[in-house]
Every structure is written in C-alpha cells, then in structure tokens.
C-alpha positions in Angstrom: 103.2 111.9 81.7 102.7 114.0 84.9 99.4 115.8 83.1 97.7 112.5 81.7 98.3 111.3 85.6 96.4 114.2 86.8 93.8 113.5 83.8 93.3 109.8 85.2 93.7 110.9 88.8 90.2 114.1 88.1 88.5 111.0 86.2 88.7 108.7 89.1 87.6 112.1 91.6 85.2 111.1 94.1 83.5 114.1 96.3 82.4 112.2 99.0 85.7 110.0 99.8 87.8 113.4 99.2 85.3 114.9 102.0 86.0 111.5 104.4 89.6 111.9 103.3 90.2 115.5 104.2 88.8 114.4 107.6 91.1 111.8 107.8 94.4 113.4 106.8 94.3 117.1 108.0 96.6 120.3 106.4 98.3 117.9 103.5 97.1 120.7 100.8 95.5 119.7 97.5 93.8 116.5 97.4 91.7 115.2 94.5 89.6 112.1 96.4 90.8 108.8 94.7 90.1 105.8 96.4 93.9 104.1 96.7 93.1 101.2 94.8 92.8 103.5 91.8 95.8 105.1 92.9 98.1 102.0 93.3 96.8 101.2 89.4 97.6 104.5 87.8 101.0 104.0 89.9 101.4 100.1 88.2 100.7 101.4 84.4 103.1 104.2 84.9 105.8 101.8 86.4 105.5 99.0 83.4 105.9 102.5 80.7 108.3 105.0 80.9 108.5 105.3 84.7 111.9 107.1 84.0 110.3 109.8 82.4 107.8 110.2 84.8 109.7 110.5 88.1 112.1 113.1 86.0 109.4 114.9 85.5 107.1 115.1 88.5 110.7 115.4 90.6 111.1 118.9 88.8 107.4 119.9 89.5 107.1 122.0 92.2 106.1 120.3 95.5 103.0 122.6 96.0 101.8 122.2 92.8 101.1 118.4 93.3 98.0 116.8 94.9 98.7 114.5 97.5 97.4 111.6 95.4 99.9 112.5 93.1 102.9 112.3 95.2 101.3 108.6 96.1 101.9 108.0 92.8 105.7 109.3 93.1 106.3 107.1 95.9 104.6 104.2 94.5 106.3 104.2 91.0 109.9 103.6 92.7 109.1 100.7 94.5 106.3 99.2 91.6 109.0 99.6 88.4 112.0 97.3 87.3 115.3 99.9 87.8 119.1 99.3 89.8 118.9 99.5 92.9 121.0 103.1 93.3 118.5 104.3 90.9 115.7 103.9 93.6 118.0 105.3 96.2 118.1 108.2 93.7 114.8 108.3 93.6 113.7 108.1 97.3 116.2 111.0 97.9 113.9 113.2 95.6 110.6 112.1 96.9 110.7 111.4 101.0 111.4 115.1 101.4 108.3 115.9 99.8 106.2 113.7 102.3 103.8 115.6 104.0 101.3 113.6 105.1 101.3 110.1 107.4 99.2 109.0 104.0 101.7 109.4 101.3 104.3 108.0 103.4 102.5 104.7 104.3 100.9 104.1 100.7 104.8 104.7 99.1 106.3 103.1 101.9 104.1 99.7 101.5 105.3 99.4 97.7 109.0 99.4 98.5 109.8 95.2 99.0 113.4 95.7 97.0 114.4 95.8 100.7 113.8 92.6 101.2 116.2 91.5 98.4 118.9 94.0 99.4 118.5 94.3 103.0 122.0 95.3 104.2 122.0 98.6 102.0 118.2 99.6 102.7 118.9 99.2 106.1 121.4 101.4 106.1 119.7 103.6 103.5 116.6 104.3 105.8 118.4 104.8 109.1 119.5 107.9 107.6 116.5 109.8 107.9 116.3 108.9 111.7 118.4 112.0 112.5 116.3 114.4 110.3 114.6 116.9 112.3 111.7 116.7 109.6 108.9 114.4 110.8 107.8 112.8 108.0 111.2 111.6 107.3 111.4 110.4 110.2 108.5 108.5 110.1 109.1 107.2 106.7 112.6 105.5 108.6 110.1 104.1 111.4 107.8 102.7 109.3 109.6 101.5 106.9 112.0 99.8 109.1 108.3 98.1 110.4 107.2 97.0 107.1 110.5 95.4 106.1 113.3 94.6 109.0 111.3 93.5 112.3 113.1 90.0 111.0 114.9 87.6 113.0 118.4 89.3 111.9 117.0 92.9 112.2 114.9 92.7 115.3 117.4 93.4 118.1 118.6 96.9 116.5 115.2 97.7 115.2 114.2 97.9 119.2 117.1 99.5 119.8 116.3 102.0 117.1 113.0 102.4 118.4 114.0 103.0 121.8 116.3 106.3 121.1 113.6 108.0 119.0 112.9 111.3 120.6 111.4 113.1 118.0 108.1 115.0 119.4 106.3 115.1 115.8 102.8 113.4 117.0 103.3 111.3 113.6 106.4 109.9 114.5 105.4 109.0 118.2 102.5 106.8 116.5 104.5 105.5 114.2 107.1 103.9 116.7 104.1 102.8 118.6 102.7 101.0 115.8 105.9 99.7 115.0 106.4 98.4 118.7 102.8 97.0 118.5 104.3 94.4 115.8 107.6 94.0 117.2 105.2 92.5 120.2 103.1 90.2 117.6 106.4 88.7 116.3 108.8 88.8 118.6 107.4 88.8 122.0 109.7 87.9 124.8 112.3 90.6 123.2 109.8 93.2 122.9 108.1 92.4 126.3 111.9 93.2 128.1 112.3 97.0 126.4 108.3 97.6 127.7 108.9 96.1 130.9 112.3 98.3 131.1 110.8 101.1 129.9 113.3 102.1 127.3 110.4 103.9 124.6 109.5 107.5 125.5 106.5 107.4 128.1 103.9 108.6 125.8 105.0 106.2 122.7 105.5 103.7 125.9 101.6 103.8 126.5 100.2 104.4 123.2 102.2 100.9 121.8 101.0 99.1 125.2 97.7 100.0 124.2 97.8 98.8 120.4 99.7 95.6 121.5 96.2 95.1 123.2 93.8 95.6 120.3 95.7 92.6 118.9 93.7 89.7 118.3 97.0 87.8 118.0 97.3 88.2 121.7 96.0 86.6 124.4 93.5 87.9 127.1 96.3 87.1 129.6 99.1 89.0 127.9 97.0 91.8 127.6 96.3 92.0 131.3 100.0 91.8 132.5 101.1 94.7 129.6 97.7 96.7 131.2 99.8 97.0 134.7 102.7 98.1 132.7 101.4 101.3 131.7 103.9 104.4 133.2 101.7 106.7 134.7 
C-alpha cells in the first residue's frame, strides 16, 4: 500500500507549491509538493481500507526513505481510521519519533480528536513526550495539548505545563507561544495572571504577547495593557 501512496502522492506533484513549500518548511528532506488537501484524502481512503496494513508497512520503511508528505499520511491515518484506542497509542509510539518537520506534526496532530473521547489517558499519553530532549516530540506534546485540552477541566495544568517548558528548540518556543496565544482567546483572566507573573520563558513570554495581539478576538484595549507587558 506504501508504493500505490507514493504513486497517488507523484500524480498529485505540483512544482510550484513544492518550490513555495520547501521555502516554507526548511531541512525536512524529500518532499514531493502536494497541496494538503490532497494529502488529508489519500490519508481518508487508506484509513476506510486496510489502514492496518499500511501503518505496518510504512512503520518498517526506513525513516529516510519517506517524503515528508508521506509521513503526513502516517500521522493522519491513526487519527482518520476506526481502531482501539491502545492500538493508536501503538501507533503514535512508531510515528512521533519520526517527526521532523513543525509540518508533519501539525497536519498529524489536527487529525487526532480520539482525545476528546478519552481525555484522561491522552492526557497522560502526550505529557510524556514533554521530557524528550527531541524537539519535535516535544512540540507534538505542546501542540497537541493546544488542539485538544485548553478545556475548562484541562486549562489550569495546561498553563502550568506551558510554563515549565525550557526546551530551546525554536519550534517548540513557537509552539508554546501559539498555544498561550489561545489559552488567552479562551480563557483570559487565567492566562492574563501567568503573563502578568511572568511564569513562560522570556522569549516564548514576548513572542505569545505578541500573537495574543494579532487576535481579532481581542480588543484594542487588551492589546494595549499586554503591549506594556512585554519583558525587556
């Protein structure tokens, strides 16, 4: 199944976006130049086949040998197909090592809403990779704990979580200020204390600050008193 995906994935080649996305995602290796629509679709058909056979065998290709739209596909498939919920586990242990890009791990990471449905064990699951040294592990815990647990039970120890990161990795440090940025658009006042505290790390401190205020879903006023709250 592995080859006919590359087959599709060649077939839906597109110089020009590869060019753009080669720009856009630096030193991630082979790329092919599909458009992620097309790659979310090849990902669907796989997961309503034999999405079994498929994540056996692209888990025993070789990591090099894969284009990155390829390991999309990898991540996609877990979160897109019906299987038990240790199976994904299973899975994810297989494929977030092999992230190695902040591309593959955001287009895998936005298929995986199982959490939602069994949020006490993909909590725990995710925080995990919060004290890998590996930056793209860690980021896959940062933003996936953004996409699915900044929730009225979650969102006290997601800040907290947020606040101990000290992983230097640049993708990590935007990621956590991403992540802070919509802590801020749904929980305000809680997020408003740790920036006015200054418990994030001074860079991702700034960097969030500044996202928070690209918001259209703040006000011109809030933007102005988190401005004077910049650390210098």
């Amino acid at each position: 199944m592995l080859k006919e995906l590359r087959e599709t994935l060649l077939d839906k080649a597109d110089g020009g976006y590869k060019e753009f996305n080669d720009r856009l995602v630096p030193g991630t290796g082979k790329t092919i130049g599909v458009r992620v629509p097309d790659v979310r679709s090849a990902a669907r058909a796989i997961a309503r086949e034999d999405y079994s056979r498929f994540l056996t065998e692209i888990e025993e290709a070789q990591p090099e040998s894969l284009y990155q739209e390829e390991l999309m596909v990898q991540g996609m498939v877990i979160g897109y197909a019906k299987m038990p919920l240790e199976e994904r586990f299973l899975h994810l242990d297989a494929y977030v090592p092999r992230i190695n890009s902040w591309a593959v791990c955001d287009c895998g990471n936005s298929t995986l809403k199982f959490m939602t449905k069994y949020p006490e064990e993909s909590f725990a699951y995710v925080c995990k990779y919060l004290e890998s040294q590996k930056e793209y592990e860690v980021r896959f815990a940062v933003v996936t704990l953004m996409q699915y647990f900044i929730t009225e039970p979650y969102i006290d120890k997601v800040l907290e979580i947020y606040c101990r990161i000290s992983h230097e990795g640049y993708y990590v440090k935007m990621a956590a200020a991403w992540a802070v940025s919509v802590c801020y658009v749904r929980f305000p006042e809680k997020t408003r204390v740790i920036l006015e505290r200054q418990e994030l790390e001074p860079w991702t401190h700034n960097k969030a600050i500044q996202k928070i205020r690209e918001s259209r879903r703040v006000s011109p006023e809030e933007k102005e008193i988190l401005n004077r709250l910049k650390v210098k």
